[in-house]
Residue, then its C-alpha position, 0 to 999 in steps of 0.5 A: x500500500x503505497x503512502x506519500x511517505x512509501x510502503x506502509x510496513x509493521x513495527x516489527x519488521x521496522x525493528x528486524x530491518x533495523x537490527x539487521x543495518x538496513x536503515x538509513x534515516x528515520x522521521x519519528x512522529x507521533x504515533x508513527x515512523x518514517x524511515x528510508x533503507x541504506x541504497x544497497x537495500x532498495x533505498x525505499x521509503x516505508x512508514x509504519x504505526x507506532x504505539x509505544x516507548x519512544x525512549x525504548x525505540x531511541x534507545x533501539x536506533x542509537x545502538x545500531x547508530x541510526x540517524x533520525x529525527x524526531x517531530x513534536x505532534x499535538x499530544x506531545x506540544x500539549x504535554x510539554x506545555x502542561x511541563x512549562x506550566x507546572x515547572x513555572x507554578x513551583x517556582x513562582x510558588x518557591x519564590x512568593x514563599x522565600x519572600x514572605x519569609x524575608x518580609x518577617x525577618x529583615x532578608x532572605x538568609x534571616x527567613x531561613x532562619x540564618x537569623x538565629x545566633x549560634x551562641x555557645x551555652x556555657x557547661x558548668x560540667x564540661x568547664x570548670x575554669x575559675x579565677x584560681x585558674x587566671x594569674x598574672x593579671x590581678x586587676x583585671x580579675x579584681x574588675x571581674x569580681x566584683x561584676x561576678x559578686x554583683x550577679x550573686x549578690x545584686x539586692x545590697x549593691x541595688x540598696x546602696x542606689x547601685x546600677x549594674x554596668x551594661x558592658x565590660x570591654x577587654x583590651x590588651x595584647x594578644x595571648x594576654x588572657x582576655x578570654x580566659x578571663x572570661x571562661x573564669x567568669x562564667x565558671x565563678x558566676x553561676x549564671x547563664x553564659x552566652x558566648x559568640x565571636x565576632x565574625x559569627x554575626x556577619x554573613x553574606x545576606x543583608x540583615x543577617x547580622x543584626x537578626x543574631x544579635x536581636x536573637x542573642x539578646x532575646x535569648x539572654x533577657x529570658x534567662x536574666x541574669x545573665x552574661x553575654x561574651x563576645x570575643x574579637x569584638x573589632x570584627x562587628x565594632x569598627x568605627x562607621x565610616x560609610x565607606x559604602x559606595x552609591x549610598x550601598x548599607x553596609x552589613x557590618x554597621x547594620x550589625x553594630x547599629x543593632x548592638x548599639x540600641x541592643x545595649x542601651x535602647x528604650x528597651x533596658x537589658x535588666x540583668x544583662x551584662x555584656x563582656x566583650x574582648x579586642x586586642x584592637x581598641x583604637x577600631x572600635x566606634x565611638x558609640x560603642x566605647x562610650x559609659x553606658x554601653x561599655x562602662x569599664x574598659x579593663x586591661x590585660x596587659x602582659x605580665x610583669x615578674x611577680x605576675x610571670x612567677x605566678x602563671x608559671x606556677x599555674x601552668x606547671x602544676x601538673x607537671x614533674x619538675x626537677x629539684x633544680x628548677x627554680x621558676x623565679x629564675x625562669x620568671x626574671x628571664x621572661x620579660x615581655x611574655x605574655x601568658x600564652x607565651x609562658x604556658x607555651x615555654x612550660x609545654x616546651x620544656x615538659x616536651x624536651x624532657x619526654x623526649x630525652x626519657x626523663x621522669x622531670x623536668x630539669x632547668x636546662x629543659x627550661x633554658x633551650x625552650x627559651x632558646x627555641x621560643x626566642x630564637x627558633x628551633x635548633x638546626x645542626x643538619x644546617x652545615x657552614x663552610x669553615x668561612x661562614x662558620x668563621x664568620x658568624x663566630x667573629x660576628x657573635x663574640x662582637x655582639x657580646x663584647x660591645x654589649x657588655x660595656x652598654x648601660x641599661x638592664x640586660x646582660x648577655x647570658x650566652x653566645x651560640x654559633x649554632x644555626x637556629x629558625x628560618x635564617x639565624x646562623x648564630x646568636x647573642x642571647x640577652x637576658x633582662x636582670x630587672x622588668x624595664x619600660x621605659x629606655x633612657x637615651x644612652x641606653x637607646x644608644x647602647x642597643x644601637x652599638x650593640x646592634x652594630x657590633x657583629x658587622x663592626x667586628x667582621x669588618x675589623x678582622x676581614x676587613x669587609x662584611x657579609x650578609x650576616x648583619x642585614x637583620x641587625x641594620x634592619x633593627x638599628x634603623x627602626x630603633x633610630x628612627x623611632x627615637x628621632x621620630x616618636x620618642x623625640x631624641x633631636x638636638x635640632x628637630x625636638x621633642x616633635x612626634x613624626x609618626x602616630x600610632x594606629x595599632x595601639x596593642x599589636x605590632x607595628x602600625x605606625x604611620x608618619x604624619x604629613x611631613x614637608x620635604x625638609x623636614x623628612x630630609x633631616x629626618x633622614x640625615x639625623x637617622x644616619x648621622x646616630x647609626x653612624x655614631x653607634x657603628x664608630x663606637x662598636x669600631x673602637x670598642x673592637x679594636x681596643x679589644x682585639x686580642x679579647x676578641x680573637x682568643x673569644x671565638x677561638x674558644x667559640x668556635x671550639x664549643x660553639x657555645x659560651x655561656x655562664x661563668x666561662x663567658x662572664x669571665x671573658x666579659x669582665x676583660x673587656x675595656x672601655x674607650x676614653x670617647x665612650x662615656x661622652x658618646x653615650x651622654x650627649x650621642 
């Protein structure tokens, strides 16, 4: 029967023909198949009915690499419509529901409930961190205290007409031990304790951050009295600038807004206290470090001896220590440390101990973790040609010979030719006798010739220098520079501050003022003109001490190290110049 299409044949000789690689080219249609056998079978058109799976039959006619085409009929547009509507139905339907979501909570994120906070519920069981625990920090602690008391005790002080303070914000260096303190006091308080970071708040949808601390404080005025903690605070709390631009809001200060009318709103926080930490103060807004959202600004500060003494003791009782050990010791040749430090030195020294199979741990543990904590980790396989080991020998005794003639309160307590860290190859370890805060000029000076005394002693026995000192000149002229620059030690440019501080306890962050070009080249020439004077009187030194100076690294370079009566021996020979005192008072 013959069709415009051809022949009419059944579905079932279709597939034989297919199977067998007869056809060429097929037109798929609804409810029907058109197709055209290969040339060297006839090249006839046939067409047969079709009621089935088409993905059985496409599945069929890929296999066996047919090419065909398939044509949408009316059945097929009906139902691929039906599939656009119902796809389009649950989007819009998704959409309206997200929205409606974010109408009740200020953005999308907060409709799917991002708004909550994540703050950490505090565990009396699981914590058992008390003020016993924090050391070295007395004042603080004494703050925190009476914060503490006023918890438990609140009707006398209420009697009195006393209001609780809204807010306690600690302020000190890093590894001071501001969040401990506040471990303590959730520990001591007996209250609720609610505690968040900063960066928790923000997240990427708009409306995020203040929707958690609208939910943090809720949740804190349901278990009144209670304590809120945020740590970093400097991360939600930085002074507004409107920095956005085209007039964009930006997410932070929507989250600082919120904090601010959280703390003192219409609404009071009754029985609330916020404790906040920052290592950052000179960030924070103006509106938050005022009374009546932070009415106490505490600070941690880094221990002096008697406060390193005592968390030392804190830290090192679980551990075995050697008859030998005397923490005081230790304590008066840690200045600077702050507690994170001293917690480490004592993990340290337990670590050395174990590792040499001892059952405690003696005061040499103690002196090489300080080493290591000072100076780095000790690297023997580091092996210096015969000149670079000469070198740093020479280097180092001159280190130690000028600085035993400098004023001020520390000692050189060991000289080592050992490499250590990532690129010292020797050092002069100094010691403070006493906890010093403040540098008097002429032993600024004394610093800047004991600085320059390993390059002055290569260039007095070699006659020329190497590389060695490039980490000296780098400290001597940032010490030079500040006392030009900020500590204002000018004959000519007085007591004027060039450079202001923008990070008050971190490292770092000075920048200089808006000078004029006159004033930056005197600058300059004052800077060099001290550093020069400092490197002639480490010349001077050296060459009045020369046999000392020889005899010293021969017995250097034959221990590699020198240190206690051996060396102090070797440094009451050393002889002062006439011209040194008058340097070092009038520079």
């Amino acid at each position: 029967m013959k069709t415009e299409s051809g022949a009419q044949s059944s579905y079932r000789i279709f597939v034989d023909q297919v199977k067998a690689s007869q056809v060429q080219q097929v037109t798929l249609q609804s409810g029907r198949i058109d197709y055209v056998l290969k040339p060297e079978f006839g090249g006839q058109h046939y067409y047969a009915n079709f009621v089935g799976s088409t993905e059985n039959l496409t599945r069929l006619l890929q296999t066996h690499n047919v090419e065909f085409t398939a044509l949408n009929g009316g059945a097929d547009t009906a139902s691929g419509l039906l599939g656009l509507l119902l796809s389009t139905g649950l989007l819009v339907g998704a959409f309206a529901w997200l929205m409606k979501l974010s109408s009740a909570g200020g953005g999308i994120g907060v409709g799917m409930g991002m708004g909550k906070s994540n703050a950490r519920v505090y565990d009396e069981k699981k914590s058992r961190i008390t003020f016993a625990d924090v050391a070295g920090v007395d004042e603080a602690k004494q703050e925190l205290q009476e914060v503490v008391d006023f918890l438990k005790n609140g009707e006398k002080y209420r009697r009195i007409g006393a209001k609780i303070p809204k807010g306690v914000l600690l302020v000190g260096p890093p590894g001071t031990g501001k969040t401990l303190l506040a471990k303590a006091v959730a520990g001591e308080a007996g209250v609720p304790f609610l505690s968040m970071s900063g960066s928790e708040f923000v997240e990427l949808y708009v409306g995020v951050g203040a929707s958690r601390v609208r939910d943090l404080f809720n949740r804190a005025k349901r278990q009144a009295p209670c304590i809120v903690f945020i740590d970093e605070l400097d991360a939600i709390g930085k002074t507004r600038g409107g920095g956005v631009p085209n007039g964009g809001n930006d997410e932070r200060e929507q989250t600082l807004n919120q904090l601010l009318t959280e703390m003192d709103g219409f609404d009071g926080n009754e029985g609330v206290i916020l404790i906040a930490a920052t290592n950052r103060p000179e960030t924070l807004d103006a509106a938050l470090r005022r009374p009546g959202r932070f009415d106490r600004q505490v600070l941690v500060d880094r221990p002096d001896k008697s406060g390193r003494l005592e968390i030392l003791q804190v830290h090192a009782r679980p551990v075995t220590l050697g008859e030998d050990v005397s923490l005081e010791t230790i304590a008066a040749q840690t200045f600077g440390f702050a507690g994170a430090d001293l917690a480490n030195l004592v993990n340290e020294a337990a670590l050395m101990a174990a590792r040499n199979n001892r059952q405690a741990v003696l005061m040499a543990d103690f002196k090489e973790a300080i080493e290591r904590v000072v100076a780095g980790l000790e690297k023997r396989s580091r092996v210096l040609t015969p000149i670079e080991r000469q070198t740093v020998a020479y280097h180092e005794v001159g280190h130690a010979l000028v600085g035993a003639l400098m004023p001020g309160g520390s000692k050189v307590s060991k000289i080592s030719i050992v490499p250590r860290g990532l690129g010292a190859l020797g050092y002069t370890l100094q010691m403070p006798e006493t906890d010093r805060y403040l540098l008097m000029e002429d032993e600024l000076r004394g610093q800047l010739a004991t600085l320059l005394g390993g390059r002055s002693a290569e260039e007095t026995v070699f006659g020329k220098v190497s590389t060695g000192a490039s980490d000296d000149i780098q400290k001597a002229t940032e010490l030079a520079e500040r006392a030009i620059t900020q500590y204002g030690m000018s004959s000519t440019l007085g007591p004027v501050a060039f450079e202001k501080n923008s990070a008050q306890f971190l490292e770092g962050g000075s920048t200089r003022r808006s000078i004029s070009p006159e004033v930056a080249v005197e600058i300059d020439r004052q800077v060099k003109q001290s550093i020069e004077k400092a490197h002639d009187m480490a010349l001077a030194i050296l060459r009045l001490n020369r046999d000392l100076l020889e005899s010293a690294t021969q017995r250097l370079l034959q221990t590699e190290g020198l240190e206690g009566d051996e060396l102090q021996a070797i440094l009451d020979q050393v002889k002062a110049p006439i011209e040194m005192k008058e340097w070092l008072a009038k520079g």
